[in-house]
C-alpha positions as CSV (number, residue, x, y, z in Angstrom):
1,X,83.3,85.8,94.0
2,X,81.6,89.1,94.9
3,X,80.8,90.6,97.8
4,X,77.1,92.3,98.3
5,X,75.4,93.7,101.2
6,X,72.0,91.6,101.9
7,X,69.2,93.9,103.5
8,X,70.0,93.7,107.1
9,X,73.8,95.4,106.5
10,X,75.6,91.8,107.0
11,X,77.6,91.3,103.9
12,X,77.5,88.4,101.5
13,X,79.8,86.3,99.3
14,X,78.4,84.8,96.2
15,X,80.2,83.2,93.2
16,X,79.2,84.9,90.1
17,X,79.3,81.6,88.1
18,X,75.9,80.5,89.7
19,X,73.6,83.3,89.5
20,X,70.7,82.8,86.9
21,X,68.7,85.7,87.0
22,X,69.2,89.5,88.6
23,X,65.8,91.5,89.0
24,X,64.9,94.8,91.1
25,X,61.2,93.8,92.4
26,X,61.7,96.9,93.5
27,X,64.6,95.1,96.1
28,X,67.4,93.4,94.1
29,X,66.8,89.8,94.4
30,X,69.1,87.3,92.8
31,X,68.4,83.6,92.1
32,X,71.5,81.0,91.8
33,X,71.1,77.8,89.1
34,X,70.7,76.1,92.9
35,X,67.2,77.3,93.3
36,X,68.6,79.8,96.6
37,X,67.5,83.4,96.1
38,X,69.3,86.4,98.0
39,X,68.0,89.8,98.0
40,X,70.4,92.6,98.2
41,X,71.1,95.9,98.6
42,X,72.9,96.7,95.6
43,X,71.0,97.7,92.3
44,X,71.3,95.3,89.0
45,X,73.6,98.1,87.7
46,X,75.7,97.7,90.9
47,X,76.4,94.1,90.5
48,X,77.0,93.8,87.1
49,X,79.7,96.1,87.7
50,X,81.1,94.1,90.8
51,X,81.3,90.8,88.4
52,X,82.9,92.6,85.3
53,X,85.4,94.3,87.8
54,X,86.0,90.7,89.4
55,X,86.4,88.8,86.4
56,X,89.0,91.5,84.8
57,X,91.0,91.2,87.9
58,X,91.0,87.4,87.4
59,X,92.2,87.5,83.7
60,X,95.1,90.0,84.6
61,X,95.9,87.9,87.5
62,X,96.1,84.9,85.2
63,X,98.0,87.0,82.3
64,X,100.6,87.6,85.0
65,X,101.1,84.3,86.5
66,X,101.5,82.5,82.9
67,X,104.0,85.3,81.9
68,X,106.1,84.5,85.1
69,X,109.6,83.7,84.4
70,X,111.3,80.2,85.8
């Protein structure tokens, strides 16, 4: 999941797994497999670097847990 800021300041959570398509129309919009569209503050450059920042801390989080001594 990443956390974005949606146009009116409020921040929102989306999971990375359903976004289909990131465009800058000139505002960011993103559209989920589901159809929902969000349009946020942050640039395409922006959230591309949220995800592959997320989904590093998931794989060393996961290469630490299954390295765990019983």
């Amino acid at each position: 999941m990443v956390i974005l800021t949606k146009l009116n300041g409020k921040d929102i959570m989306i999971n990375e797994d359903g976004i289909e398509t990131v465009c800058e129309t000139p505002d960011t919009v993103i559209t989920m497999s589901n159809g929902h569209s969000y349009i946020v503050q942050e640039s395409v450059e922006e959230i591309f670097r949220k995800i592959v920042g997320y989904n590093r801390a998931c794989r060393a989080r996961g290469s630490r847990e299954g390295h765990k001594e019983e």
